[in-house]
gemmi code that builds the backbone of each chain (N, CA, C; Angstrom):
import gemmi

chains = {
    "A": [
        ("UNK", (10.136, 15.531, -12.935), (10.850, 15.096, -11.719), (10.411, 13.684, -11.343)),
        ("UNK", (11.585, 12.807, -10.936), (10.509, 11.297, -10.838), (11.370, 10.913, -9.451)),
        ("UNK", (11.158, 10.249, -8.617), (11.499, 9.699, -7.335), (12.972, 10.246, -6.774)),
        ("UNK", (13.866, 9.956, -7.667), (14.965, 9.599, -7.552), (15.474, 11.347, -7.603)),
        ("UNK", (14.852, 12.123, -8.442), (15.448, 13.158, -8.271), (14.972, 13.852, -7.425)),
        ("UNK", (13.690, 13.812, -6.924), (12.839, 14.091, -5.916), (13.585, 14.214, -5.217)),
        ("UNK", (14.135, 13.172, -4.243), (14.550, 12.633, -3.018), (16.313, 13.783, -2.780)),
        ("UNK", (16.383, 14.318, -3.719), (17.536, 15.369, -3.758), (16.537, 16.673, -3.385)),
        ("UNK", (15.635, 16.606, -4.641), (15.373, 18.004, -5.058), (15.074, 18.846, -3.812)),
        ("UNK", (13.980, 17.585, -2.737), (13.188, 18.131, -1.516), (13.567, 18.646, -0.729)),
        ("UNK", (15.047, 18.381, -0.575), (15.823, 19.657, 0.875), (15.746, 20.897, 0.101)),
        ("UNK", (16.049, 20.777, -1.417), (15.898, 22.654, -1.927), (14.758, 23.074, -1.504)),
        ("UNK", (13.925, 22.369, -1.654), (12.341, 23.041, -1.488), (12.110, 22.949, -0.037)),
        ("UNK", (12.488, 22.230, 0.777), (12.312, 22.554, 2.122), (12.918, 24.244, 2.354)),
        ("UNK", (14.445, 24.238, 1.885), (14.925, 25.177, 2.266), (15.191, 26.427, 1.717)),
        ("UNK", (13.707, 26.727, 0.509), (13.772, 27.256, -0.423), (14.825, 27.870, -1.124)),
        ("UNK", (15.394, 26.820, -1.756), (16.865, 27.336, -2.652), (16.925, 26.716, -4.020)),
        ("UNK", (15.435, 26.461, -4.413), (15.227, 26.592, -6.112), (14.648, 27.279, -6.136)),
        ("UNK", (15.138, 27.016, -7.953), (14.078, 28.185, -8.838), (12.664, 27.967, -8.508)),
        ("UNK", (12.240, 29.036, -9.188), (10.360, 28.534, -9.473), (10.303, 27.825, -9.718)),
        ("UNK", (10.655, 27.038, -11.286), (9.961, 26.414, -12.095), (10.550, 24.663, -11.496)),
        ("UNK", (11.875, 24.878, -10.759), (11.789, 23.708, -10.121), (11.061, 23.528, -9.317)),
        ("UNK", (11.060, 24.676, -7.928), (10.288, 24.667, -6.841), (8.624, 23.739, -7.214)),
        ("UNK", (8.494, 24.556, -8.716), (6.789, 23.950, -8.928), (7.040, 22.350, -9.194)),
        ("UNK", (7.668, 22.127, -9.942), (8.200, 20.907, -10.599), (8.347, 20.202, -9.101)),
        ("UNK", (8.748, 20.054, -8.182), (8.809, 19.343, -7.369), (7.646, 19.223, -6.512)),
        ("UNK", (6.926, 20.405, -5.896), (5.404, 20.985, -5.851), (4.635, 19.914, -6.623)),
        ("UNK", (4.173, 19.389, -7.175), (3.512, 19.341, -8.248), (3.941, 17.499, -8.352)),
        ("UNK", (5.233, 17.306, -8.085), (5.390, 15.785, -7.550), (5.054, 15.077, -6.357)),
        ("UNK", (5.267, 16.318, -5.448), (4.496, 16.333, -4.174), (3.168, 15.625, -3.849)),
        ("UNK", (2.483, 16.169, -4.989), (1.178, 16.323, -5.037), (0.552, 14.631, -5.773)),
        ("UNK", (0.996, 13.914, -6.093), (1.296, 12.905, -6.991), (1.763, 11.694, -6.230)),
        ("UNK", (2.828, 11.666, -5.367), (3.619, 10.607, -4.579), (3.563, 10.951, -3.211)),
        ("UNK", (2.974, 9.781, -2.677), (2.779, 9.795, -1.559), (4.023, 9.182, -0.431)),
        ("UNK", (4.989, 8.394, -0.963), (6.343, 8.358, -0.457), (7.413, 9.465, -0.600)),
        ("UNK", (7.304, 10.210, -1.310), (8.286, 11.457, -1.455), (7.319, 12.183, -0.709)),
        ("UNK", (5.432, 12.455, -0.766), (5.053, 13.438, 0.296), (5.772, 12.951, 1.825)),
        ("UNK", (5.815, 11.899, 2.092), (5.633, 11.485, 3.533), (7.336, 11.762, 3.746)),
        ("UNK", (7.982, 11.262, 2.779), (9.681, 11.849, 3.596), (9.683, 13.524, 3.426)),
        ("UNK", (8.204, 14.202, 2.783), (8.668, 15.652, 3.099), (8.396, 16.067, 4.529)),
        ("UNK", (7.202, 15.350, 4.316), (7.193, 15.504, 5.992), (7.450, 15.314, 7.077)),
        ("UNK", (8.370, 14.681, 7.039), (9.021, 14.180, 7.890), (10.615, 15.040, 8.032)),
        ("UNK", (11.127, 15.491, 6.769), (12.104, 16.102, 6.898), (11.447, 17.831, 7.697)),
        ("UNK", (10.293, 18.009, 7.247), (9.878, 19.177, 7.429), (9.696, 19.134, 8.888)),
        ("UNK", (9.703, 17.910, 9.579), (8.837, 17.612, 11.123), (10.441, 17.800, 11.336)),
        ("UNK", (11.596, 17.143, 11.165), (12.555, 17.386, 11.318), (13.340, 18.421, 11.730)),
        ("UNK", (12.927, 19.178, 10.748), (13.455, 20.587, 10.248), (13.056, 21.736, 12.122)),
        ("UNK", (11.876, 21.060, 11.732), (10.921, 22.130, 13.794), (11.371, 21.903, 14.312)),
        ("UNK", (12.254, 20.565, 14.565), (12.770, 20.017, 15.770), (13.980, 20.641, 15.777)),
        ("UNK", (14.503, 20.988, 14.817), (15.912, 21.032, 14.969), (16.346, 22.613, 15.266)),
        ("UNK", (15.411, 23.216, 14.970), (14.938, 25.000, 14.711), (14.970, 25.296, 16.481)),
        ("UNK", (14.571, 24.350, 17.979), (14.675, 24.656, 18.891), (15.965, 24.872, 19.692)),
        ("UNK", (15.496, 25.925, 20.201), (16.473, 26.690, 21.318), (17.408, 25.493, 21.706)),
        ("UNK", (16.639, 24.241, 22.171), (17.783, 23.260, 23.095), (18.370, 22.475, 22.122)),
        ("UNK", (18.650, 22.563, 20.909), (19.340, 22.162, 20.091), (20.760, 23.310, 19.754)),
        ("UNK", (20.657, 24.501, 20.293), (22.028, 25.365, 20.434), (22.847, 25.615, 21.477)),
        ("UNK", (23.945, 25.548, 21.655), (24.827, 25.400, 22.915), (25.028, 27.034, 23.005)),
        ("UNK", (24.641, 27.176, 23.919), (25.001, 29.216, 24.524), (26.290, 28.803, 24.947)),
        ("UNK", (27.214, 29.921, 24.432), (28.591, 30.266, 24.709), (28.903, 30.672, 26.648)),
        ("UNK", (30.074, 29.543, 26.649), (30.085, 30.245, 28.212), (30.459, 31.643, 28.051)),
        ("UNK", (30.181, 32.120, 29.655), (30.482, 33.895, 29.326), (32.687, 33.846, 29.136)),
        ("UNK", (32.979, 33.424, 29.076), (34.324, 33.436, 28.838), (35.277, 33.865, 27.154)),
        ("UNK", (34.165, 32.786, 26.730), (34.025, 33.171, 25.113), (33.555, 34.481, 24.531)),
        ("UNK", (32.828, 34.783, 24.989), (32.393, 36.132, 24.661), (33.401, 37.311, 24.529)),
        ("UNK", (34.268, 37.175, 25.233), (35.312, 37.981, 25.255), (36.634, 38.055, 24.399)),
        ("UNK", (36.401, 37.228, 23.736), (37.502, 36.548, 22.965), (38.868, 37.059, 23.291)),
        ("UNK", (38.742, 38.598, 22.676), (40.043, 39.415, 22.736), (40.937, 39.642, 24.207)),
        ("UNK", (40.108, 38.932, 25.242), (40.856, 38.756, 26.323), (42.312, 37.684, 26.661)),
        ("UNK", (41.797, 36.677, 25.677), (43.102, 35.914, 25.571), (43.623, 35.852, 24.783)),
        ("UNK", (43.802, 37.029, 23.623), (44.619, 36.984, 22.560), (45.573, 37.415, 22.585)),
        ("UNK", (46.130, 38.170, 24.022), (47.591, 38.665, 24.683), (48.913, 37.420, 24.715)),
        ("UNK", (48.269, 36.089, 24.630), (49.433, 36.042, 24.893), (49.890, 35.042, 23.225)),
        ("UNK", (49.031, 35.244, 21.996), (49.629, 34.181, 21.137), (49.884, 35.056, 19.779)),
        ("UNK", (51.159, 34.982, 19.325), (51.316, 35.647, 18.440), (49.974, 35.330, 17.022)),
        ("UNK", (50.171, 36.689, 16.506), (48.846, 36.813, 15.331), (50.278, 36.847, 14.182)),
    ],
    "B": [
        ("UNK", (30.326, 35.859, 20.243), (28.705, 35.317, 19.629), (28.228, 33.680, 20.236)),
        ("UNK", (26.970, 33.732, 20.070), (26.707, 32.329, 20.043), (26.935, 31.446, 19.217)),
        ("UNK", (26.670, 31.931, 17.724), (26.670, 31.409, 16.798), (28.144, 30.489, 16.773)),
        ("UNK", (28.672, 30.947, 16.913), (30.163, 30.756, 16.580), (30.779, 29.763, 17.579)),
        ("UNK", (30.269, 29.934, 18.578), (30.422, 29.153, 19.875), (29.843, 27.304, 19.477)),
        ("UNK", (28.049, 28.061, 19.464), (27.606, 26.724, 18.771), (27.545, 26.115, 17.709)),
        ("UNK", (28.273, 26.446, 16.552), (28.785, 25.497, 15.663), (30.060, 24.849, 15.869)),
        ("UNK", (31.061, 25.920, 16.766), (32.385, 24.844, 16.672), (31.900, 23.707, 18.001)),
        ("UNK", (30.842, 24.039, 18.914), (30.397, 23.087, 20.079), (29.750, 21.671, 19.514)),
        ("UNK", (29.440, 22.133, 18.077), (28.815, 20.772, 17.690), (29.300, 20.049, 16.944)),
        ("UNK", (30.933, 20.868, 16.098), (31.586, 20.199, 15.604), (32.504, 19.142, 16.395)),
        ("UNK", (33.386, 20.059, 17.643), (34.354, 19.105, 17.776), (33.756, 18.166, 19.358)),
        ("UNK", (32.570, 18.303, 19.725), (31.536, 18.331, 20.566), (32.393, 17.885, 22.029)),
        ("UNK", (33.183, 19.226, 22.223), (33.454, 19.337, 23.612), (33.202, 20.535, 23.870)),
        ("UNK", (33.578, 21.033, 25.399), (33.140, 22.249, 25.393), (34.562, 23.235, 25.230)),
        ("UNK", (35.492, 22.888, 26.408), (36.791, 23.392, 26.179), (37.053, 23.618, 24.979)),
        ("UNK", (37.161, 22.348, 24.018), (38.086, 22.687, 22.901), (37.208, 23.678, 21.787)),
        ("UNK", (36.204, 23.732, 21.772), (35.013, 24.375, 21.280), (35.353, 26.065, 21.387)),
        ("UNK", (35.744, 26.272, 22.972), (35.922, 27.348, 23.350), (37.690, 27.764, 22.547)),
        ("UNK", (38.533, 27.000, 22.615), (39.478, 27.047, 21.953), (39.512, 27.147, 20.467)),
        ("UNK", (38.443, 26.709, 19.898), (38.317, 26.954, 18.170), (37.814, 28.354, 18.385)),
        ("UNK", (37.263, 28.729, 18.785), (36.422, 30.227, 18.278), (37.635, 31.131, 18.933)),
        ("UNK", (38.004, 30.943, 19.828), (39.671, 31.894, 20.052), (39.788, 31.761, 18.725)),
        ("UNK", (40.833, 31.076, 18.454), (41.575, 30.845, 17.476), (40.909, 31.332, 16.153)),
        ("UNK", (39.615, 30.996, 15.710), (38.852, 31.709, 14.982), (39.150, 33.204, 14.568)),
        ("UNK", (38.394, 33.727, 16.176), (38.493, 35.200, 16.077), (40.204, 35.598, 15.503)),
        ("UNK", (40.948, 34.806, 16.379), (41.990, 35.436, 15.815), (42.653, 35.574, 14.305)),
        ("UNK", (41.874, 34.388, 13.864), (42.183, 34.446, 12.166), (41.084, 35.487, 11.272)),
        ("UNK", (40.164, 35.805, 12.145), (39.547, 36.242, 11.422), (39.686, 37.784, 11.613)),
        ("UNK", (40.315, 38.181, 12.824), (41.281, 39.621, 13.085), (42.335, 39.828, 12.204)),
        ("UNK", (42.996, 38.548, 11.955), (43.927, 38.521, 10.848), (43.606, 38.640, 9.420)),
        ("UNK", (42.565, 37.897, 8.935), (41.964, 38.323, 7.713), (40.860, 39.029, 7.521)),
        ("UNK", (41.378, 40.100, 8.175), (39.904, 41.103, 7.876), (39.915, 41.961, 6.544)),
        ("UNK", (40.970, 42.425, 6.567), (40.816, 42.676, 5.399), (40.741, 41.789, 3.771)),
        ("UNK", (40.524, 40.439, 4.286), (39.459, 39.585, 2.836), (38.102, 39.556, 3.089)),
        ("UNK", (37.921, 40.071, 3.418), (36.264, 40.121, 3.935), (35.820, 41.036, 2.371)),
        ("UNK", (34.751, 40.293, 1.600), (34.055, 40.738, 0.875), (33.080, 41.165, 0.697)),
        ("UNK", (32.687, 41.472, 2.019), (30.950, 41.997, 1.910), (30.115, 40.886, 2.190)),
        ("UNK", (28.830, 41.104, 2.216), (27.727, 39.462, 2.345), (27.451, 39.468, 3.902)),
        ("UNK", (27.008, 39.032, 4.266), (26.555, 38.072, 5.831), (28.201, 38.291, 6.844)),
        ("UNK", (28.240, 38.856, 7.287), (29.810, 38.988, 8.360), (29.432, 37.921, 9.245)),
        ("UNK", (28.291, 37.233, 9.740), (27.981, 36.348, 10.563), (28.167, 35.379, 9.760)),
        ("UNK", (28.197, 35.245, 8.391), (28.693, 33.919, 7.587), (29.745, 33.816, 7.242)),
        ("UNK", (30.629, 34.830, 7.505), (32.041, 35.082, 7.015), (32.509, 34.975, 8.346)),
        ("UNK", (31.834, 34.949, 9.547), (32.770, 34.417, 10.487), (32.859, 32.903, 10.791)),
        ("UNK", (30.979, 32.621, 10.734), (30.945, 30.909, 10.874), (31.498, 30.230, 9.731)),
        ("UNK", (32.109, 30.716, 8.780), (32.873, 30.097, 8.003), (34.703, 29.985, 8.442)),
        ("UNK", (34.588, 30.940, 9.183), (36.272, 30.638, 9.539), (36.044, 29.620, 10.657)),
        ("UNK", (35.237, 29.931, 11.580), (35.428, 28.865, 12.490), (34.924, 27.588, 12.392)),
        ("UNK", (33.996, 27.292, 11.127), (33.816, 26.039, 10.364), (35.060, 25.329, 10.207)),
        ("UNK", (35.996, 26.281, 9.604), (37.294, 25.880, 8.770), (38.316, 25.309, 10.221)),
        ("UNK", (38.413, 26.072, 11.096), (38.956, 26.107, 12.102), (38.927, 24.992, 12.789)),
        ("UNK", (37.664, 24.854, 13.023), (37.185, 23.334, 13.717), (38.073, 22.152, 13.021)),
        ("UNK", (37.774, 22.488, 11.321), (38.045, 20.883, 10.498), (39.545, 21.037, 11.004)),
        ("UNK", (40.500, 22.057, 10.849), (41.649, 22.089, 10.879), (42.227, 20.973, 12.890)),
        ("UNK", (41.288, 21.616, 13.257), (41.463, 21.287, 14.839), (41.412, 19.590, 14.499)),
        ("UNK", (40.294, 19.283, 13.932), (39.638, 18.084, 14.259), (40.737, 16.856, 13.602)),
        ("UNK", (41.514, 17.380, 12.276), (42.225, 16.969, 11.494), (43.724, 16.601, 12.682)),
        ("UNK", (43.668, 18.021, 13.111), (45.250, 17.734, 14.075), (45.245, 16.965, 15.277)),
        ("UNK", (44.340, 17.117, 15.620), (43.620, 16.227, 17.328), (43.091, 15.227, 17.181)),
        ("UNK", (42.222, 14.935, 16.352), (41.618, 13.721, 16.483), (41.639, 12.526, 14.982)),
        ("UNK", (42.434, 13.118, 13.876), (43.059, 12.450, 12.748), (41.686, 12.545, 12.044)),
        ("UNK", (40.827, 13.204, 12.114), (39.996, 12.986, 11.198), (40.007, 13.090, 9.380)),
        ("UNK", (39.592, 12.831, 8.516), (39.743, 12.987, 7.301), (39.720, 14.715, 7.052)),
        ("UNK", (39.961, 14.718, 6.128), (39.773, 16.572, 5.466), (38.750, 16.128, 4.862)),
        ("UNK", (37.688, 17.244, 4.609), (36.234, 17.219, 3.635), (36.840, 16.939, 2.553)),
        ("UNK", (38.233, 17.198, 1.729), (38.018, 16.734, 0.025), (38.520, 15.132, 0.387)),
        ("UNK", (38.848, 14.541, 1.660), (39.227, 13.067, 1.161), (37.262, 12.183, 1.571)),
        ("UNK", (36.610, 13.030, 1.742), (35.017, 12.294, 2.279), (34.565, 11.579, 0.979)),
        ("UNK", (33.497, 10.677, 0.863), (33.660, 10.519, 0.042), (31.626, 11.214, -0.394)),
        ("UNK", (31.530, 11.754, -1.557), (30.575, 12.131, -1.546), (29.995, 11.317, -2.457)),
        ("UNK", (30.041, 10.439, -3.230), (29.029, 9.493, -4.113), (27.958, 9.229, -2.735)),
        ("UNK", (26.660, 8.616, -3.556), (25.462, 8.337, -3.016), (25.986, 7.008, -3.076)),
        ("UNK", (25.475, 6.248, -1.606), (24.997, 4.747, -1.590), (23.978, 4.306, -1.768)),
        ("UNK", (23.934, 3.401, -1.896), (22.211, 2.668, -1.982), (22.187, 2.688, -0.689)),
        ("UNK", (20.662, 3.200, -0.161), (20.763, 2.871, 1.351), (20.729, 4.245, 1.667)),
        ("UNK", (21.130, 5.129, 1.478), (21.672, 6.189, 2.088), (20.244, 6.780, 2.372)),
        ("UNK", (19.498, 6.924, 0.774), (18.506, 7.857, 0.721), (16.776, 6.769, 0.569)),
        ("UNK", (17.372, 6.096, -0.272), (16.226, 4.995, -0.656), (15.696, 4.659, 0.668)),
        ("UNK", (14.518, 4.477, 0.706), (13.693, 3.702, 1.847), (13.784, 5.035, 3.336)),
        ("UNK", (14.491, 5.606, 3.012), (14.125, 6.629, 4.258), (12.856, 7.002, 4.433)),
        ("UNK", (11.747, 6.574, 3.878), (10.737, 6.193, 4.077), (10.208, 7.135, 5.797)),
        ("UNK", (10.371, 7.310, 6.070), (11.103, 8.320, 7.558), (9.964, 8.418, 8.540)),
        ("UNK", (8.873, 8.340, 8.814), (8.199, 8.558, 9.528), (8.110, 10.090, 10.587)),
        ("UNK", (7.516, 11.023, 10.015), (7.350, 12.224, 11.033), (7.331, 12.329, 12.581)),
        ("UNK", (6.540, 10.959, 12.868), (5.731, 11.015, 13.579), (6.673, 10.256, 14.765)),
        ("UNK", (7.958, 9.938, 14.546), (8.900, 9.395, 15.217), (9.319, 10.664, 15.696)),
        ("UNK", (9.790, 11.472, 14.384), (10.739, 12.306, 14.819), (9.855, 13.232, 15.694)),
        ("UNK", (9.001, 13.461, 15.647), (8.121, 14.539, 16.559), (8.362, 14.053, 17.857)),
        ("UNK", (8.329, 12.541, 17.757), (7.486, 12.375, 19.284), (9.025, 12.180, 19.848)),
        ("UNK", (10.475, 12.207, 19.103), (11.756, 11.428, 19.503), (12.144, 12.860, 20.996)),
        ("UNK", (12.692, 11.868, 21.793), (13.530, 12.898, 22.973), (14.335, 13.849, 22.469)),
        ("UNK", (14.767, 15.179, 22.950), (16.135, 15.595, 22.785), (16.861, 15.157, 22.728)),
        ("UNK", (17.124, 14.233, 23.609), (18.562, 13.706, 23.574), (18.793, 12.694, 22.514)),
        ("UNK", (17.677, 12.020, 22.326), (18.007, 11.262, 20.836), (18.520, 11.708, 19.937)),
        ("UNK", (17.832, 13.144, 19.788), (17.940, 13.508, 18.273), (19.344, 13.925, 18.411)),
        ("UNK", (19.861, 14.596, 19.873), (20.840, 15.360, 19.802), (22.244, 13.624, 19.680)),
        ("UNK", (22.037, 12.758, 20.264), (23.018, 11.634, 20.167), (22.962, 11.242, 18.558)),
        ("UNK", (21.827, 11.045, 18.019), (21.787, 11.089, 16.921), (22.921, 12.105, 15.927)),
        ("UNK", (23.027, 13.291, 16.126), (23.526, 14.273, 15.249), (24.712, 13.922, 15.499)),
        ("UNK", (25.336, 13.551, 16.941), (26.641, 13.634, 17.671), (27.134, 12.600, 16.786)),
        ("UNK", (26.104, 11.398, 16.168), (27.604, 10.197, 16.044), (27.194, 10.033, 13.952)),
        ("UNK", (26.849, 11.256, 13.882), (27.139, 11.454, 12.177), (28.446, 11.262, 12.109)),
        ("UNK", (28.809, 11.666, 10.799), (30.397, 12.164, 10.434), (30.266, 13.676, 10.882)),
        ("UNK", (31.451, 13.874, 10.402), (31.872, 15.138, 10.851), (31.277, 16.378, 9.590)),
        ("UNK", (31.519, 15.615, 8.519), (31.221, 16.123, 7.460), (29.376, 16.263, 7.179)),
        ("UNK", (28.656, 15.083, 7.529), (27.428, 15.398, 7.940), (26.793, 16.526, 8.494)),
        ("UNK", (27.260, 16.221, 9.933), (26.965, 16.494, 11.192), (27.423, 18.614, 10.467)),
        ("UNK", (28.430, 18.641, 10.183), (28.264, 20.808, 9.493), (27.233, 20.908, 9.126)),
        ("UNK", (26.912, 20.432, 7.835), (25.502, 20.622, 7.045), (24.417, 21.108, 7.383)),
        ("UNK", (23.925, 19.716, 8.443), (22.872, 20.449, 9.328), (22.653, 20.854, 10.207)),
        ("UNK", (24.028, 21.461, 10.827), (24.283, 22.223, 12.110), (24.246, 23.207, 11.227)),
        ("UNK", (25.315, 23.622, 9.906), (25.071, 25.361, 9.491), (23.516, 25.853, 8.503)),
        ("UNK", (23.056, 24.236, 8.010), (21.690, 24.884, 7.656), (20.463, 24.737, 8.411)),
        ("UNK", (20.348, 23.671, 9.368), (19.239, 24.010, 10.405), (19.523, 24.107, 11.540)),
        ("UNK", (20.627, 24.516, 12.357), (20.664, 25.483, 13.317), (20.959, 26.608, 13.404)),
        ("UNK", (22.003, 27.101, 12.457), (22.664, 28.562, 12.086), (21.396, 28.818, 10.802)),
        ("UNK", (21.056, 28.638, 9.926), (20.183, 29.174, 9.561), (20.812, 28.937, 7.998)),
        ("UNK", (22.267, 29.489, 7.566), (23.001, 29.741, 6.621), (22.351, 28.910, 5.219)),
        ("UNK", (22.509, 30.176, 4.129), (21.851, 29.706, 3.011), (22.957, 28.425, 1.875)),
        ("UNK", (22.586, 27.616, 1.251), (23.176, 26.989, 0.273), (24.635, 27.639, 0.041)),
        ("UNK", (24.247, 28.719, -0.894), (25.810, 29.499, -0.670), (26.437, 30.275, 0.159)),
        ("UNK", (26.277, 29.873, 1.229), (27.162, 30.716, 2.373), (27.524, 29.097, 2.486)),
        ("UNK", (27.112, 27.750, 3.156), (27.645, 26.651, 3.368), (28.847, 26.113, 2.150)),
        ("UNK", (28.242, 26.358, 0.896), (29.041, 25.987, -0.031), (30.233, 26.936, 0.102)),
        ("UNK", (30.444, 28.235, 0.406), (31.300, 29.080, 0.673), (32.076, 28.707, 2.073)),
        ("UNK", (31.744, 28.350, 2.763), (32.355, 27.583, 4.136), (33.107, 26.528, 3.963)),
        ("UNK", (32.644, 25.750, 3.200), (33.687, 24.352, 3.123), (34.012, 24.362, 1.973)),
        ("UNK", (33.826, 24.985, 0.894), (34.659, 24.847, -0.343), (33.951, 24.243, -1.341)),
        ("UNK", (32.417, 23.767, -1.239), (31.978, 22.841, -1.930), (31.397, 23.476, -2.858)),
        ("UNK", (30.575, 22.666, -4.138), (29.643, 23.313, -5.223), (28.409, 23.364, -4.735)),
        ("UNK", (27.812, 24.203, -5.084), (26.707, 24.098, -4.196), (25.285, 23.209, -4.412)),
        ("UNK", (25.777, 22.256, -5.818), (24.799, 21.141, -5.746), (25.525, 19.941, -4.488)),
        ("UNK", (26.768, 20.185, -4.375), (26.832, 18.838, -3.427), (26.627, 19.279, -1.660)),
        ("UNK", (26.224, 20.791, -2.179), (25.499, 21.137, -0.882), (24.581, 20.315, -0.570)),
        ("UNK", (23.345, 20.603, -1.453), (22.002, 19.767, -1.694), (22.361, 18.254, -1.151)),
        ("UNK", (23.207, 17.853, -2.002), (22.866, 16.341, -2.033), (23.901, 15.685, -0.719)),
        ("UNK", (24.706, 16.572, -0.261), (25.031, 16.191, 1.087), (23.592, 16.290, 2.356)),
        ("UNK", (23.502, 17.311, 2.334), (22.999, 17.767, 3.287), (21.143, 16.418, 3.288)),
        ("UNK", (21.213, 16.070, 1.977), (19.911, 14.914, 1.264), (20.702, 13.864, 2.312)),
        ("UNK", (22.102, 13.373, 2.152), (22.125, 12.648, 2.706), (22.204, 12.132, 4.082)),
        ("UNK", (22.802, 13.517, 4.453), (23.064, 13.765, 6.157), (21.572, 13.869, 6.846)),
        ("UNK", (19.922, 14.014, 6.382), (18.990, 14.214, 6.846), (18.555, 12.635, 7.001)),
        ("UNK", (18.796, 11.999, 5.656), (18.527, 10.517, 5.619), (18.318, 10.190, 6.533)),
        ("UNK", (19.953, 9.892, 7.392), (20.931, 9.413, 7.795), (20.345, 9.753, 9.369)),
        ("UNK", (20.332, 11.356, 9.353), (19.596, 11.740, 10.960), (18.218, 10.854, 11.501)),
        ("UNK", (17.341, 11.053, 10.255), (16.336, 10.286, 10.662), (15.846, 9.300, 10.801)),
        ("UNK", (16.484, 8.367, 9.761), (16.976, 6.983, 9.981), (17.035, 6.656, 11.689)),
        ("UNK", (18.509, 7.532, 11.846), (19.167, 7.303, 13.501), (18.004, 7.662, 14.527)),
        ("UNK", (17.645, 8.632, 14.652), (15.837, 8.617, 15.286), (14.996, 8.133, 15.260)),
        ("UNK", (14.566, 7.560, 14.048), (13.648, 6.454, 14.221), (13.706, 5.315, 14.667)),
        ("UNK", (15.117, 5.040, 14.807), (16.000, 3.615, 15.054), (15.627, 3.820, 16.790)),
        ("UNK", (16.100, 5.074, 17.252), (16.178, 5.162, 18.588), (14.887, 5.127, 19.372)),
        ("UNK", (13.521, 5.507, 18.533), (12.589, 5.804, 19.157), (11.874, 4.329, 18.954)),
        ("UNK", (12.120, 3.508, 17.945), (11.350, 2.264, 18.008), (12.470, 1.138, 18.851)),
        ("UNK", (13.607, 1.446, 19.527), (14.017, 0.538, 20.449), (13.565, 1.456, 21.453)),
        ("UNK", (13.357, 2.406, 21.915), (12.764, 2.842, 23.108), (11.241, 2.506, 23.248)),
        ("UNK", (10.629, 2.028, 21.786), (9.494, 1.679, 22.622), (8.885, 0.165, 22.518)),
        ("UNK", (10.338, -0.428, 22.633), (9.967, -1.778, 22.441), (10.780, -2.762, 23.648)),
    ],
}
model = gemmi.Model(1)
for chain_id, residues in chains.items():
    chain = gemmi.Chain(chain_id)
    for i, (resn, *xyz) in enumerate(residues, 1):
        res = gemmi.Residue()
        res.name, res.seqid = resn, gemmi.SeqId(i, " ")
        for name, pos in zip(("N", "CA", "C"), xyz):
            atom = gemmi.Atom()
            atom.name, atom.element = name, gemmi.Element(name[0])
            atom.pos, atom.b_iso = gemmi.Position(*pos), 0.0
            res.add_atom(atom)
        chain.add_residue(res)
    model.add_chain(chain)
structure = gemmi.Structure()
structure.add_model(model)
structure.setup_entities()
């Protein structure tokens, strides 16, 4: 794995959606580059931030109901 | 649901019309219930109202359709994101959230359905139609791009 594919590979591995042997393969570049470590961490610092409650909009209570206004539009 | 609420809230980022996609949603998705294949029903719904939104966003506000986006990598995009953590930690809500608001549209799904909804590679790639490497390498670029815009915001806020 060398920079360039790194810089793809690291959202899989953030969001664990490789294989092993990539997962290690990128692991293992990690460990090696200190500009691909630092944008992991940063995506990973990212990642917390974005994981909070005030980053989701709660449905007004209106929505919730959906099937209340489906009287008047044909399906 | 919430879910459903807050992805079309962050797509077409009003609230009304937001509330008007997930109607419309549910109702397509009352209508196609019987294609429902099994899997995540919470991904088989945020996928209709994914779809729903683009359709909205396309008729209301002329936006492109996801197959006219263009997905090649720029120089720039990813290079030098160089990114600093320590921005994004310390950045306001509201940055990050103005930040997400003035992505593309096509961005701005990505990491609303993989880091706020949660949704795996192939449930997103199943939502918009895509392969699920240009899942990856969208979603590579839409993070760039976020943090870039945060860091931008937090070093004019502290200068």
């Amino acid at each position: 794995v060398n920079c360039d594919d790194a810089r793809i590979l690291l959202h899989g591995h953030l969001d664990g959606e490789l294989d092993v042997v990539r997962d290690l393969e990128v692991e293992r570049h990690l460990e090696e580059c200190p500009n691909c470590a630092r944008e992991f961490a940063t995506l990973r610092a990212m990642r917390t931030r974005l994981r909070d409650e005030t980053f989701r909009f709660e449905a007004p209570s209106a929505s919730r109901i959906p099937i209340s206004r489906c009287r008047c539009v044909t399906v | 649901m919430d879910a459903a609420y807050n992805l079309a809230r962050w797509l077409v980022r009003d609230d009304h019309d937001a509330q008007d996609v997930v109607q419309d949603a549910y109702l397509r998705a009352l209508r196609f219930a019987g294609g429902f294949r099994g899997g995540d029903p919470r991904a088989w719904i945020l996928a209709i109202v994914r779809n729903t939104a683009f359709t909205w966003l396309k008729r209301n506000r002329g936006s492109n359709s996801p197959a006219e986006f263009d997905e090649s990598m720029h120089h720039g995009d990813i290079v030098d994101a160089g990114l600093e953590a320590d921005a994004v930690r310390s950045a306001d809500a509201n940055m990050i959230r103005d930040a997400l608001n003035e992505l593309s549209d096509e961005f701005r799904e990505v990491i609303v359905m993989r880091d706020i909804e949660g949704l795996s590679y192939k449930e997103i790639a199943n939502a918009a139609d895509l392969p699920i490497g240009t899942v990856m390498s969208r979603l590579a670029r839409a993070r760039a791009k976020l943090a870039l815009s945060i860091k931008g915001r937090v070093t004019r806020e502290s200068t």
